[in-house]
C-alpha positions as CSV (number, residue, x, y, z in Angstrom):
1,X,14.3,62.8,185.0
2,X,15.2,65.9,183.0
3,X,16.8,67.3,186.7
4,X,18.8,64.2,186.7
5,X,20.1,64.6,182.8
6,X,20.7,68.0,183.9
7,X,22.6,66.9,186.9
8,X,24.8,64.7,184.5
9,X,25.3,66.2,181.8
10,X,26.7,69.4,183.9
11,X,29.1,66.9,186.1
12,X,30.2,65.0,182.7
13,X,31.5,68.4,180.9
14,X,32.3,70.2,183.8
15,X,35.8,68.7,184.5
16,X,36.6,69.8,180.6
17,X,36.0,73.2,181.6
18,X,37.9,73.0,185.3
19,X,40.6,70.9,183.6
20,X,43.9,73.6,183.9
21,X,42.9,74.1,187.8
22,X,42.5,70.4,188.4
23,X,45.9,69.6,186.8
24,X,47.6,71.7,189.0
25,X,45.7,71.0,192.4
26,X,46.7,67.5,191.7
27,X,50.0,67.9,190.8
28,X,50.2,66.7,187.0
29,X,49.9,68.5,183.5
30,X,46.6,68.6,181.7
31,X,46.9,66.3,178.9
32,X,47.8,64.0,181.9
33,X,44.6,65.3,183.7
34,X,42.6,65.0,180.4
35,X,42.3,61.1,181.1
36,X,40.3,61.5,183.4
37,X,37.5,62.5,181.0
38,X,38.9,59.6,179.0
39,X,38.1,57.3,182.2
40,X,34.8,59.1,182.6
41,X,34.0,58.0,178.7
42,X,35.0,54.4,179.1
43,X,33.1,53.6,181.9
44,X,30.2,55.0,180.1
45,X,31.0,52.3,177.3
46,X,31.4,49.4,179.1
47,X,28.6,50.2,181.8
48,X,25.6,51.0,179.2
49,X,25.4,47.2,178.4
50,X,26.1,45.7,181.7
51,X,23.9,47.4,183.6
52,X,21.3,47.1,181.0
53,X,21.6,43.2,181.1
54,X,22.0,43.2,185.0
55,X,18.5,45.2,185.5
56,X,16.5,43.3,182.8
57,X,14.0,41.3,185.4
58,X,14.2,45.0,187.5
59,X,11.1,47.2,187.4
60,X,12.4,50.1,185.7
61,X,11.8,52.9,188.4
62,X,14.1,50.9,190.7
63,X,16.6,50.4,188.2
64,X,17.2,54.4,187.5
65,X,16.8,55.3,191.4
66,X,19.7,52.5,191.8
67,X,21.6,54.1,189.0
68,X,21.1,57.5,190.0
69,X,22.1,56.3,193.6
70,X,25.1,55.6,191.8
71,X,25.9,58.8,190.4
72,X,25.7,60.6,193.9
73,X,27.8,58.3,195.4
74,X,30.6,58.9,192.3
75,X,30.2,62.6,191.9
76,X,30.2,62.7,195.8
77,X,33.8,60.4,195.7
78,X,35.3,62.7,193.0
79,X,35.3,65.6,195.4
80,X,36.5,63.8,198.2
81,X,39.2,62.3,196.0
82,X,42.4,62.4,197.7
83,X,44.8,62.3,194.1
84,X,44.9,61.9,190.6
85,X,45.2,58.5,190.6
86,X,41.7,58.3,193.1
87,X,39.8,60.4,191.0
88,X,41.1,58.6,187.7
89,X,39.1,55.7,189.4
90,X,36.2,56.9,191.0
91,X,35.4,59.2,187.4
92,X,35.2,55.3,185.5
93,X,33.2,54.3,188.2
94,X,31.1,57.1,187.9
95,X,30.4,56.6,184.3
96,X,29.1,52.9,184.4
97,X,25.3,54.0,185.3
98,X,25.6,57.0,182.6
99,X,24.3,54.7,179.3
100,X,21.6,52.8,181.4
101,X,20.0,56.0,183.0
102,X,19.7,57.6,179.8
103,X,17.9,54.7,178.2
104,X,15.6,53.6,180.7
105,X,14.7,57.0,181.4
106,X,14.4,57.3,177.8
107,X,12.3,53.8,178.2
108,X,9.8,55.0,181.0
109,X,9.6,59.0,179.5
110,X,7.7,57.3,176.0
111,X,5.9,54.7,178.1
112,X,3.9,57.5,179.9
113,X,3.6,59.2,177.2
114,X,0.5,58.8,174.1
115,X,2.1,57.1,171.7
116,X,1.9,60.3,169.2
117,X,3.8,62.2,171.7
118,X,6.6,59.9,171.9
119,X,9.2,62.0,170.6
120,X,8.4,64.9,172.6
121,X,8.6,62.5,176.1
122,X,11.8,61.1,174.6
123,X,13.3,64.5,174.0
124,X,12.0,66.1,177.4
125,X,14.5,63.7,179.3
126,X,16.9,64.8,177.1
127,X,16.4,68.5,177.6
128,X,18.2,68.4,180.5
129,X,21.5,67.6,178.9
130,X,21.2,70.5,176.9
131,X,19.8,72.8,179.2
132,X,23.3,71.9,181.1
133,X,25.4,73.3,178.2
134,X,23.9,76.6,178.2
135,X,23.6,77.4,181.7
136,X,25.2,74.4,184.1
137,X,28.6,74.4,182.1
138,X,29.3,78.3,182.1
139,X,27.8,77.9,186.1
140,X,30.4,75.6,186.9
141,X,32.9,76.9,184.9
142,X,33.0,80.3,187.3
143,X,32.2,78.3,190.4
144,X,35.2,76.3,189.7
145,X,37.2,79.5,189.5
146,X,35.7,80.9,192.5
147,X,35.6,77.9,194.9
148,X,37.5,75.3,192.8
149,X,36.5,71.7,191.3
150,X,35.9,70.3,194.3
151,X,33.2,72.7,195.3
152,X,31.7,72.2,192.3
153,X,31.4,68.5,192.8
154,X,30.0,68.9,195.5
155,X,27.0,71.0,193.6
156,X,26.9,68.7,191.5
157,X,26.4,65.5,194.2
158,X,23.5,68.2,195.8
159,X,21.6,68.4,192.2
160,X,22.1,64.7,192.0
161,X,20.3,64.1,195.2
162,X,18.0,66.3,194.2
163,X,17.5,63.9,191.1
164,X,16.8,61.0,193.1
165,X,14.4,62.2,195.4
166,X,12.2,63.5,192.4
167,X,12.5,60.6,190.4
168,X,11.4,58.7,194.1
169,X,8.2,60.7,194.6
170,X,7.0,61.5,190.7
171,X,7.6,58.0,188.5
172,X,4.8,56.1,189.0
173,X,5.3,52.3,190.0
174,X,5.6,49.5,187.5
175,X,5.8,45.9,187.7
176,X,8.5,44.3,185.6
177,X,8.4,42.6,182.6
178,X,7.2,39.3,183.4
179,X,8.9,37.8,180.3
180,X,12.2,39.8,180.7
181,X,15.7,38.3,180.8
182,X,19.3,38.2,179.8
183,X,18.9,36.0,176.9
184,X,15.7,38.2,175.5
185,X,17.8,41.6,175.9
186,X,20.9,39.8,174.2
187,X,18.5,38.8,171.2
188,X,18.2,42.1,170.4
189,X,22.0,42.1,169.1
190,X,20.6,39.5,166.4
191,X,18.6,42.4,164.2
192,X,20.2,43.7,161.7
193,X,18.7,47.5,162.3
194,X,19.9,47.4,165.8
195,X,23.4,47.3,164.4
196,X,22.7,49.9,161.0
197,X,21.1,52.4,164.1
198,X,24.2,51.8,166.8
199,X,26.5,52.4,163.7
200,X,24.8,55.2,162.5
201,X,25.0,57.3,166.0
202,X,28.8,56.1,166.5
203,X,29.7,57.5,163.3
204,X,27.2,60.4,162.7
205,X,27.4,61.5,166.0
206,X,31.3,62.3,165.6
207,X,31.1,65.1,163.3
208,X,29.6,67.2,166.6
209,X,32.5,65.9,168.6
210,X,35.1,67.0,165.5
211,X,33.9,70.4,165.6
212,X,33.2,70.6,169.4
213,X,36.5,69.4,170.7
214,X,38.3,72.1,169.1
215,X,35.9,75.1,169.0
216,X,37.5,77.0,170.9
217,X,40.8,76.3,168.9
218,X,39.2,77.8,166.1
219,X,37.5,80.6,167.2
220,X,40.8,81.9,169.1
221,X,43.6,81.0,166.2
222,X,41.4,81.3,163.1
223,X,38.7,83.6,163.9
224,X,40.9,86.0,165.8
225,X,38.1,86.4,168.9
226,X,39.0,87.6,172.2
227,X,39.0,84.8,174.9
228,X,35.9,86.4,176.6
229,X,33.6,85.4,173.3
230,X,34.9,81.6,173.7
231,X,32.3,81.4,176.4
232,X,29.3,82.9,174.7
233,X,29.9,80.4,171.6
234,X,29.6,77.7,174.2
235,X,26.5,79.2,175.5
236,X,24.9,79.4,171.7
237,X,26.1,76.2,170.9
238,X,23.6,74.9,174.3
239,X,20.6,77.2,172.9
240,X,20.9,75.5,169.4
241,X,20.9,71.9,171.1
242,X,18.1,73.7,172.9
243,X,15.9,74.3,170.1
244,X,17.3,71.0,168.2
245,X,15.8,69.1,170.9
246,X,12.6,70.0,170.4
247,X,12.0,70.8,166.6
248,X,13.9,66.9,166.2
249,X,11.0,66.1,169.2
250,X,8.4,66.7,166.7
251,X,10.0,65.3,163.8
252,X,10.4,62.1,166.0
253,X,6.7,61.9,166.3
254,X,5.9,62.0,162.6
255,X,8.7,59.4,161.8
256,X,12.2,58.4,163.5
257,X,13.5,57.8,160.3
258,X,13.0,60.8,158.8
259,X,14.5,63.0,161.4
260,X,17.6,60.6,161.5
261,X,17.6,61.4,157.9
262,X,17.1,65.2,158.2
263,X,19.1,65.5,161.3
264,X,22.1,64.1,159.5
265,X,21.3,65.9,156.4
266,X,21.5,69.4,158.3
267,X,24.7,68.4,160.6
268,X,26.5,67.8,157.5
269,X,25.3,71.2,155.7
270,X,26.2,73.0,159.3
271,X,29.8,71.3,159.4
272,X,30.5,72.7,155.9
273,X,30.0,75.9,156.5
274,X,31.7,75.9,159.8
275,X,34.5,75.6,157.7
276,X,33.7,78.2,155.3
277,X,32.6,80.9,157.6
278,X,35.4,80.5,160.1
279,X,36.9,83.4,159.5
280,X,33.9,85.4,160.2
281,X,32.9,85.9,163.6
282,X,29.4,86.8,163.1
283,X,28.9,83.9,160.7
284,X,30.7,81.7,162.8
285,X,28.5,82.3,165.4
286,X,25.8,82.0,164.2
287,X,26.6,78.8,162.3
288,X,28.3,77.7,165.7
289,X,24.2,78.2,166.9
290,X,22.8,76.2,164.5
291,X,25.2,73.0,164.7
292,X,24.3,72.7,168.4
293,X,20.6,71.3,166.4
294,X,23.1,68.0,165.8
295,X,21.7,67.1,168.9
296,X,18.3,66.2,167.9
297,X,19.9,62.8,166.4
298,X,20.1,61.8,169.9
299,X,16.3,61.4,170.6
300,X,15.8,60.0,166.8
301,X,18.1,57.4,167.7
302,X,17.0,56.6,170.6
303,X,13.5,56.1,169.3
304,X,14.2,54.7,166.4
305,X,16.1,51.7,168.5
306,X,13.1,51.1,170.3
307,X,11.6,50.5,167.2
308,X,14.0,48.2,166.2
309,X,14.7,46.2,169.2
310,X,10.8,45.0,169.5
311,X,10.3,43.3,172.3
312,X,14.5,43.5,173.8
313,X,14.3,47.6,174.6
314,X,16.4,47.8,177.6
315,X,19.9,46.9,176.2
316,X,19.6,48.7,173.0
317,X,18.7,52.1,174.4
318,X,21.6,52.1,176.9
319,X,23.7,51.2,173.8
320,X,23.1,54.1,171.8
321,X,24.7,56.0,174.7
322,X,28.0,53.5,174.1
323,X,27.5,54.6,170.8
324,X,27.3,58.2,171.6
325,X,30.4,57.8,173.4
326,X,32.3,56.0,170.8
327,X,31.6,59.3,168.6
328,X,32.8,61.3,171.3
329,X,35.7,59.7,171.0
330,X,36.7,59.0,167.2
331,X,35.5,62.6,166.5
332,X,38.1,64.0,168.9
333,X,40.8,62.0,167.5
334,X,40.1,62.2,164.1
335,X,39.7,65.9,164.7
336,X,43.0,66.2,166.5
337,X,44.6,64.1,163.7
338,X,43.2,66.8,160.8
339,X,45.0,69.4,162.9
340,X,48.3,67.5,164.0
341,X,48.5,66.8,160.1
342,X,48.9,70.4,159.6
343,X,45.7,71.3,158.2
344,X,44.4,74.6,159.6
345,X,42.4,74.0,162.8
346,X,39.0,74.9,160.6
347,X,39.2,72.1,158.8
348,X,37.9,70.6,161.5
349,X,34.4,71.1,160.3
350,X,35.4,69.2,156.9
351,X,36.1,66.2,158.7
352,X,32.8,66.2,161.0
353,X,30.7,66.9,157.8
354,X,32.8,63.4,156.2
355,X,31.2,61.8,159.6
356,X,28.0,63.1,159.6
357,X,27.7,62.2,155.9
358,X,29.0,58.7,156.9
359,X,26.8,57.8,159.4
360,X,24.0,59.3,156.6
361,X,25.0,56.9,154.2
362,X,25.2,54.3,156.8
363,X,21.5,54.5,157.5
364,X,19.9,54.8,154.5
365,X,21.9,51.3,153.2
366,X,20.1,50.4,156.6
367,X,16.6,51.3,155.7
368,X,16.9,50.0,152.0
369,X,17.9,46.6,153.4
370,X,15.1,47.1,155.7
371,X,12.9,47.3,152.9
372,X,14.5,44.9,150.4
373,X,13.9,42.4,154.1
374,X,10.1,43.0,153.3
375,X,9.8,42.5,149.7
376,X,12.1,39.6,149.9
377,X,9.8,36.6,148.2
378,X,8.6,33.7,151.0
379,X,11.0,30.4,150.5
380,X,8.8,27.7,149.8
């Protein structure tokens, strides 16, 4: 399953790295070209949930070789896509299984596990992903120069393959849930913590996307770096989300909560002195390292939802990924909007830390309603 996040998480930032050469082999500018990573995003929103609720009586190793059957088909369609307006398409389509995988695999990863290991299972799907930012991006960044974004695609479509025949011969069989069903998933969406912990990761989660969006705007107009360090921030950002993954792994297993709390905590601390440090390149590189440790929210989240959601895991899980994506999003907007304002483009990491300490603020009204819900007297 890590392969797979690997696989996906290289094809999903990949275009923004190939996005000049793909502009011009199809013909149109690059903001034009950029939405196709919007498409990409939206399908990942509206396909978490619905293929969530459409697998909920599926035994769950069918569900994510079906879903990952679906990412080889996509990736394999976007390099065979004859124009923009093909690929625009086929990169939504591409995007519905996204959410779903993530959470199911997320699902089956901390069923195999010992329950005091959960976090660690949870994280190890997740290592892929960040794996894929410190060595699939930069791969396919210089394939797509080499070969072009095609090529790459079609890499990509190989290492999904790949995916699906592993997750075919390694995830053991299980029956489904006898009791699962649309209705039980949907009742999920009646808990209150289900909604503090979605809102939490939509708005937390945005101060990464702030800063990451425009990185490389900063480090070239405010930090003064030649282009050639661009990449190697990149690459330290991916070896922080690295080690994030697993030190938030552990934290995970002594309480979700508390590394939501902590993650959040640190993210916001990080953000600040992105700011601060921008004009230093050492600093900023090493802070740059360190925020890529926002990642660790992702398997607190996830965690923490199936926590929350009791008995109704399946749709929850693939909605933190909506969630995720939401963040992804507003963060890039909001971040754009600092800069078209005519802030300078460090202020950036003001703005994320606002988020992070949003979505902080966010869950701990959560948890204090959680417990005011417990010592709330019986009626009689």
């Amino acid at each position: 399953m890590a392969v797979a996040t690997f696989a996906i998480g290289t094809g999903e930032f990949a275009l923004m790295a190939m996005l000049p050469g793909v502009a011009r082999s199809l013909g149109v500018s690059v903001p034009v070209a950029g939405h196709v990573i919007s498409a990409y995003a939206v399908g990942v929103v509206i396909g978490a949930p619905l293929a969530a609720l459409i697998g909920a009586r599926m035994p769950r190793r069918r569900l994510l070789l079906a879903l990952q059957a679906m990412f080889v088909a996509g990736n394999a369609a976007s390099a065979l896509a004859p124009g923009y307006g093909a690929l625009l398409a086929v990169r939504f389509l591409t995007g519905l299984p996204h959410g779903a995988f993530y959470g199911v695999a997320a699902l089956v990863a901390a069923g195999m596990a010992d329950p005091a290991r959960r976090g660690r299972a949870v994280a190890g799907v997740f290592v892929g992903l960040t794996v894929a930012h410190v060595v699939g991006v930069p791969l396919v960044t210089w394939a797509g120069q080499v070969a072009g974004w095609r090529a790459v695609y079609g890499f990509i479509t190989a290492m999904e393959l790949l995916a699906l025949v592993m997750i075919a011969r390694t995830v053991p069989v299980a029956a489904p849930d006898p009791q699962g069903s649309l209705l039980r998933e949907m009742g999920a969406l009646r808990r209150p913590q289900v909604w503090f912990t979605l809102a939490t990761g939509a708005i937390g989660f945005g101060g990464m996307f702030c800063v990451g969006t425009y990185l490389s705007e900063v480090l070239l107009t405010v930090t003064g770096v030649p282009a050639y360090v661009v990449p190697l921030a990149q690459s330290l950002w991916g070896v922080g989300m690295v080690a994030g993954n697993m030190a938030g792994a552990r934290l995970v297993d002594i309480s979700p909560a508390l590394a939501v709390v902590v993650t959040l905590a640190a993210s916001t601390i990080m953000l600040c002195l992105f700011s601060a440090c921008a004009g230093n390149m050492v600093l900023v590189l090493i802070v740059t390292s360190l925020m890529g440790g926002i990642i660790a929210l992702l398997p607190a989240l996830q965690t923490r939802l199936m926590d929350v959601a009791a008995d109704a895991q399946g749709l929850v899980a693939a909605l933190n990924h909506s969630a995720v994506n939401v963040a992804n999003a507003f963060g890039a907007w909001l971040g754009g909007a600092v800069i078209a304002a005519g802030y300078g483009a460090q202020d950036v990491g003001w703005a994320g830390a606002g988020l992070s300490a949003a979505g902080l603020v966010i869950f701990l009204i959560g948890l204090l309603a959680q417990r005011g819900g417990r010592h709330a007297p019986n009626p009689v």
